[in-house]
C-alpha positions in Angstrom: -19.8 11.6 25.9 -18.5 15.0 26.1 -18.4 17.1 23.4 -16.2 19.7 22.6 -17.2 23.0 23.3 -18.2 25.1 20.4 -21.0 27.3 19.1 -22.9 25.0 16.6 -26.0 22.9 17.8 -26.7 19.6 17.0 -29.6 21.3 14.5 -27.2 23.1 12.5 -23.8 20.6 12.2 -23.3 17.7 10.6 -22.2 15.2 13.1 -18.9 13.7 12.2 -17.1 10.8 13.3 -13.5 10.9 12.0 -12.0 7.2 12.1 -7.7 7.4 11.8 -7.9 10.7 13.8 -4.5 9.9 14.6 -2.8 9.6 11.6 -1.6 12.5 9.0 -4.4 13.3 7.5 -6.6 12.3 10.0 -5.3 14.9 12.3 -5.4 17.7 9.3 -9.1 16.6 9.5 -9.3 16.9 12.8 -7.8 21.3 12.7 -10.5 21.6 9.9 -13.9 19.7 11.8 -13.3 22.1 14.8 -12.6 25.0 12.5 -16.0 24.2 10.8 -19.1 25.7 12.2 -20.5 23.3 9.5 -19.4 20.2 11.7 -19.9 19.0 15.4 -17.1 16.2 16.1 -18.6 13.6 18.1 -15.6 11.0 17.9 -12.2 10.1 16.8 -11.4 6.7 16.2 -8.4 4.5 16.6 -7.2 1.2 16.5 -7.2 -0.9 20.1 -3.5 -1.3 20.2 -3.3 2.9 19.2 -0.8 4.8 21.9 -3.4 7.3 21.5 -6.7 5.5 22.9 -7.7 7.2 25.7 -6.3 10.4 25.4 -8.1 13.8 24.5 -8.2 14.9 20.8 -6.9 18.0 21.6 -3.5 16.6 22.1 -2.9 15.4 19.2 -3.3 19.0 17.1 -1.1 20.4 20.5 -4.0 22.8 21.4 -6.4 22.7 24.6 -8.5 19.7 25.5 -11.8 19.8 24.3 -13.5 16.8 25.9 -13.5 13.9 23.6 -10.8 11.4 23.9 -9.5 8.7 21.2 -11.8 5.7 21.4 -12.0 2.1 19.7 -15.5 1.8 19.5 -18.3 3.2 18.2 -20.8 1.8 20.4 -23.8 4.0 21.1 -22.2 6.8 19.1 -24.9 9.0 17.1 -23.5 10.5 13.8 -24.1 11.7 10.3 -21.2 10.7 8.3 -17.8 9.0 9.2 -14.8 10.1 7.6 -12.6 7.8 7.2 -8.5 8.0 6.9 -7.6 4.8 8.9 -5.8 1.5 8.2 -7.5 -1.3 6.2 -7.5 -3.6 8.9 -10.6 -2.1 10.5 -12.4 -1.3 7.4 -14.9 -3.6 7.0 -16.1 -3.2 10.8 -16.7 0.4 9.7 -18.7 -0.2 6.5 -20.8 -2.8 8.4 -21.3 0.1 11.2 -22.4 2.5 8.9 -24.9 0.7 7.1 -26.6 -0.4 10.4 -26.3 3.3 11.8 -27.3 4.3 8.5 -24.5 6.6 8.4 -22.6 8.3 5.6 -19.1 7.0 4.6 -16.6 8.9 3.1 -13.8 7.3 2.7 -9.6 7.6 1.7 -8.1 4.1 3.2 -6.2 2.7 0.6 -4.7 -1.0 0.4 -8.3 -2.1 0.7 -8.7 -6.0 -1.1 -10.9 -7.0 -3.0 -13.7 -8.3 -0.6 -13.7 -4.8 0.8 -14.2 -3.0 -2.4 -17.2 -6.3 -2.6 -18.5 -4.3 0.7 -18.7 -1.2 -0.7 -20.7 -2.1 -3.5 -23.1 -4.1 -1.2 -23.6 -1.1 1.6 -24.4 1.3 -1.1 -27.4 -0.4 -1.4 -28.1 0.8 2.0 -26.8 3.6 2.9 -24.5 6.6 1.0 -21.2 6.1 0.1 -17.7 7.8 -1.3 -14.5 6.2 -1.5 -11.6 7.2 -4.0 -8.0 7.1 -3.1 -6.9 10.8 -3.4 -9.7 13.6 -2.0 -7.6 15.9 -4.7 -10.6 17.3 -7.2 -7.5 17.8 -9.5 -6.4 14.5 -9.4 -10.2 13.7 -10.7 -10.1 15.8 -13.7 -7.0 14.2 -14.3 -8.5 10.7 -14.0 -11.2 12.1 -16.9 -8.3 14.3 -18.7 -6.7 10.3 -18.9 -10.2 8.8 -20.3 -10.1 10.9 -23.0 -6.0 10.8 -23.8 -6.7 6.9 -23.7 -9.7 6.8 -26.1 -8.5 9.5 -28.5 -5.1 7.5 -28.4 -5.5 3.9 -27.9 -2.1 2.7 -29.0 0.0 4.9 -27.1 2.0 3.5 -24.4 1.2 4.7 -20.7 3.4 4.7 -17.4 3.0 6.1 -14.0 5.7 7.3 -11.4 4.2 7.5 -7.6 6.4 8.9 -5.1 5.3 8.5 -1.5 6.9 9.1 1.6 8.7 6.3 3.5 5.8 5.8 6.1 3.4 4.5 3.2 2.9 1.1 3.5 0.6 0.3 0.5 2.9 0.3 -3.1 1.7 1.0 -5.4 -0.3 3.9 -4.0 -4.2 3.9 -5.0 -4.1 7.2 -6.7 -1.5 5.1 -8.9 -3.9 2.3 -9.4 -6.8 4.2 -10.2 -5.4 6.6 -12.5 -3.9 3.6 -14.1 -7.7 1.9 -13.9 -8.7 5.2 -15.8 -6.5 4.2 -18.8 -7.3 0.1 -18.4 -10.8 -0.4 -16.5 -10.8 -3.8 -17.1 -7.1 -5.0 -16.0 -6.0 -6.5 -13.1 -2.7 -5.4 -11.5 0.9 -8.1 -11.4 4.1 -7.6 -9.8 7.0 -7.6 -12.3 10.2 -6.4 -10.0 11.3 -5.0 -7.2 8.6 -1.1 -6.6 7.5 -2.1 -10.7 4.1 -3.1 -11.6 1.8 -3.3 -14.5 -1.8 -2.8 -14.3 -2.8 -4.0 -18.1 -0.4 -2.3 -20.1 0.4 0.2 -17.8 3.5 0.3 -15.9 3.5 1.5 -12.5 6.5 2.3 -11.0 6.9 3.1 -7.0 9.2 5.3 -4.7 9.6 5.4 -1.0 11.3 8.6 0.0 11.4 11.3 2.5 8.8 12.5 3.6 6.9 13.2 0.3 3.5 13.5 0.0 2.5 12.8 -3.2 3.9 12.9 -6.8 2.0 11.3 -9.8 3.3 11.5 -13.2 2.1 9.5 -16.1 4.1 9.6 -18.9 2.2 9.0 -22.5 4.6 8.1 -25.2 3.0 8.4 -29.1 4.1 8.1 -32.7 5.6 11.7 -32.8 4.9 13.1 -29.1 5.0 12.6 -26.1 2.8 13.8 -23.4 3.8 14.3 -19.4 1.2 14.6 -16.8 2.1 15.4 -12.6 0.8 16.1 -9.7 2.2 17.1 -7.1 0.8 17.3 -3.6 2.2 19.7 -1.3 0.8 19.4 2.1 -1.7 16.1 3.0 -4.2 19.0 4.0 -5.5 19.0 0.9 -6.8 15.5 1.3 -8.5 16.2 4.1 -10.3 19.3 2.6 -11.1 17.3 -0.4 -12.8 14.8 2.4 -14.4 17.6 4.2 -15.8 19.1 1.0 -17.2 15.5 0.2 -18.9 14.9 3.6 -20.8 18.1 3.4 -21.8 16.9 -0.2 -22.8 13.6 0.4 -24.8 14.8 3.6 -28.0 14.3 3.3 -28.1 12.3 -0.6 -29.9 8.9 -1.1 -28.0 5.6 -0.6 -25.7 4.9 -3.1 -22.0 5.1 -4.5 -20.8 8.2 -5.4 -17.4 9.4 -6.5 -15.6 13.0 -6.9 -17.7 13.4 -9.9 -20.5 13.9 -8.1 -18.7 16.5 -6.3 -17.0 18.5 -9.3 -20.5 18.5 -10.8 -21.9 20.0 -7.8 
């Protein structure tokens, strides 16, 4: 396989796979890896059925070619860690790729079940692992900021607005669900109407619009206050920073599962 051409050496990058180079943020992450004298791509996956298989990388960012092309498979592929921005259907192919490779996964897919978040847990033991479902460090501290709201207020009543734009398929989004997990670990998530949910007592509500980001406001109503937290994400290239500043974290660390913690705290 060709690789693209570049100044780094195989000694001095980290070898990166990036699986859903096609996608939005997959193709961010794509700018950044060939930007990065820290990285050496050495594939871009898609799915079989992708309109992109076959075709070099370098199309999809509208620049030059640079000799890799969009593949399915990951046979005979040598890496260091895979990031990963792809649909769930696919996922647990990956994980199980990874551990025998004994590759590094960091990963954003969202609209994972519950067998796959099973997976995880399982090829930690073997190999090292991220996976969160926003590579925003703010949207971490505001995971802990909501630990702390919840336990210094434990009868206040909690809701979250996502807004997403129209080509998200998963509602709610997983940001929603784990900042809503932050303020109820132990609750599991029901429908109650059409885009509203409740995760515990959390209610979750979900927008398809535009072509938005990502909006996350929790709303945290008290006695004699009431307390409004948002994020706002401007550009999807800040997931893929977040995912790039992870990679080059996790590189090299000893099997386990890690979060963005483990980033913030350096």
């Amino acid at each position: 396989m060709q690789q693209p051409q570049s100044n780094k050496t195989m000694n001095q990058a980290i070898n990166v796979i990036i699986s859903g180079v096609s996608g939005r943020i997959g193709r961010k992450l794509l700018k950044l890896v060939l930007a990065n004298p820290q990285f050496n791509l050495v594939a871009g996956l898609v799915s079989p059925t992708s309109q992109y298989l076959g075709k070099d990388l370098g199309d999809l960012i509208g620049i030059d070619e640079i000799g890799l092309t969009a593949t399915d498979s990951l046979v005979e592929v040598k890496a260091d860690v895979v990031i990963d921005f792809a649909h769930p259907e696919g996922f647990d192919e990956l994980v199980d790729y990874c551990v025998l490779s004994e590759i590094a996964l960091v990963s954003g897919t969202t609209g994972l079940n519950q067998a796959s978040f099973d997976r995880i847990g399982q090829a930690a033991k073997y190999t090292n692992v991220m996976w969160t479902s926003n590579f925003s460090l703010n949207i971490q501290i505001l995971k802990n900021l909501l630990q702390v709201i919840k336990q210094t207020n434990p009868d206040g009543k909690f809701s979250i607005t996502e807004t997403h734009h129209i080509h998200k398929k998963d509602a709610p989004s997983g940001t929603a669900i784990s900042l809503a997990q932050a303020i109820e670990p132990r609750s599991s998530m029901i429908k109650t109407a059409e885009d509203t949910y409740l995760l515990g007592d959390v209610i979750i509500h979900a927008i398809r619009t535009g072509e938005v980001p990502g909006i996350h406001e929790v709303t945290i109503e008290l006695d004699n206050e009431t307390m409004v937290l948002k994020h706002e994400s401007h550009d999807p290239a800040i997931f893929a920073q977040g995912a790039l500043d992870a990679a080059l974290w996790i590189h090299g660390k000893p099997a386990g599962l890690y979060d963005l913690n483990s980033v913030l705290m350096g």
